[in-house]
C-alpha positions, 0 to 999 in steps of 0.5 A: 628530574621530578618536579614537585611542590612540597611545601609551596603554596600556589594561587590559580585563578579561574580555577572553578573549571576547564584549565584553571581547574586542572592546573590546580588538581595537577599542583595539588596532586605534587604537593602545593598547597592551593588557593583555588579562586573562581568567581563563579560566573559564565564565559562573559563574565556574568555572575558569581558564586563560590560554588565552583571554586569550594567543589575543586577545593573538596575534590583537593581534599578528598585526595589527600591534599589541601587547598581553600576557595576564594571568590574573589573578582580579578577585576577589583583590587581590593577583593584580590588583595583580601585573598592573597592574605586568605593564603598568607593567614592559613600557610604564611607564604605565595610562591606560585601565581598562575593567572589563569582568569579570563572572559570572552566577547567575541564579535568582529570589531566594527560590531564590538561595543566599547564596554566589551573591549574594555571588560575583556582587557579588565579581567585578562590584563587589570585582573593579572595585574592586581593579583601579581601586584598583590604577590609580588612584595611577597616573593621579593621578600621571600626571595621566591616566585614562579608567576604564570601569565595566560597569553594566547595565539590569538593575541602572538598571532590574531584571531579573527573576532578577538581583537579585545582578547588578542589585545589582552592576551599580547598585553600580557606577554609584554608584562611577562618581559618585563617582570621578568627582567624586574624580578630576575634579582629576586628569584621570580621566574615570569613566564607565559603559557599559550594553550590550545585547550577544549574548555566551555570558552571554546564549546561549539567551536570545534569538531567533537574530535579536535575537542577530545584531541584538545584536552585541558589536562594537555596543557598541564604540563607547560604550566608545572615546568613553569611553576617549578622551581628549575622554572625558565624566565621569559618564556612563551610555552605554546601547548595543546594536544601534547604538543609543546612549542616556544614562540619568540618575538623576534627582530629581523637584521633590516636595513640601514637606509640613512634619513633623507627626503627619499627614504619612505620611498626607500623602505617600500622598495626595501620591505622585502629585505626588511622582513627577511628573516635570515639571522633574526634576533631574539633581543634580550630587552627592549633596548636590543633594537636600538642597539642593532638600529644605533650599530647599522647606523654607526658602522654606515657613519663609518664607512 
């Protein structure tokens, strides 16, 4: 089974270096038409300049195929809005967002400004809202979408020193499900990737070695099964070193403790039980847990 792009046109943000860049070389490589947006600035989110983004945009072409730059910051509606018609103006459709923009402020939460936190949940969490927002009627009138969230282990699973990114990056997987849901009657897929990839934002955090293991090109693959067309709906694509994983969000069956004066004390001798993970769920929407709590409670009622 090939996957190519032919005649679809993609829009990656973040894509003047590191996985953004790739995952633009790689849609242009099978045919996509990009939009390469970068605003140019550094790993915190510091200035800006088109340069990046033009320089992936010329590597595109003198290949063979055929993208545009666009400088526009996620953080601002109105910039992102301007691009989404730069794609419609020059190929009159979207039908792949991969929302790949994003910043770091590191640092232990009791030395974390606010203004950090908030910066970070802008660009990952606002930034990937604008641009689906901008795309979304788009699809919904095309009848086609495939949007890729960027979601991380730090935000599926902690990380020391990144409650604002890990806060953002599980922010998104959450959007993931419920556009997801909202889209499904439209034909827009909405999936998450999770990578572990070697870029600038993670330079001297790792060992020479890990960091070659950790090639961004690695990753690339989860991001085109994603944007293609037999694309999954609401899944969560962990990669890194050409391994390739599904996380879940998953609810384990408990236990049924009834309401009365006792049960706080009830479920603190009951945790053990209540974390088992024997015949854990993987709900389909939010309501699964109510469904299992209201079923626990009627067949109790019952008995």
């Amino acid at each position: 089974m090939s996957i190519d792009f032919q005649g679809r046109v993609a829009i990656v943000t973040g894509a003047g270096g590191g996985l953004g860049k790739q995952h633009a070389l790689a849609l242009a490589k099978r045919g996509a038409k990009v939009l390469v947006n970068d605003l140019g600035g550094n790993v915190h989110g510091e200035g800006g300049t088109v340069s990046a983004a033009q320089a992936v945009v010329d590597e595109i072409i003198s290949a063979g195929g055929e993208a545009i730059a666009n400088g526009a910051s996620v953080t601002d509606y109105e910039a992102v809005q301007v691009m989404v018609k730069q794609a419609m103006d020059k190929w009159g459709r979207v039908d792949i967002l991969v929302n790949n923009a994003g910043i770091l402020r590191d640092k232990s939460f009791s030395k974390m400004e606010i203004s950090d936190f908030r910066l970070v949940m802008e660009v990952h969490v606002m930034g990937a809202v604008h641009c689906t927002k901008a795309v979304w009627p788009i699809m919904q009138a095309q009848s086609y979408g495939r949007i890729v969230m960027t979601t991380s282990s730090s935000g599926l699973y902690g990380n020391f020193g990144q409650a604002n990114y890990g806060a953002a990056k599980m922010a998104l997987a959450g959007m993931m499900q419920t556009l997801g849901i909202e889209g499904e009657k439209y034909n827009i897929r909405v999936n998450s990737l999770a990578p572990t990839a070697a870029t600038r934002m993670t330079k001297g955090l790792m060992p020479e070695a890990v960091l070659k293991a950790l090639e961004p090109q690695a990753v690339v693959p989860a991001m085109l099964v994603m944007a293609c067309e037999d694309a999954p709906n609401r899944t969560i694509i962990c990669a890194g070193a050409g391994s390739f994983e599904v996380a879940n969000i998953t609810l384990t069956q408990g236990v049924h403790l009834g309401m009365s004066d006792h049960t706080p004390e009830q479920l603190l001798a009951a945790m053990g039980q209540v974390k088992d993970r024997h015949g854990e769920l993987v709900p389909g929407s939010g309501s699964g847990q109510g469904s299992l709590e209201v079923g626990k409670a009627m067949a109790a009622h019952k008995a």
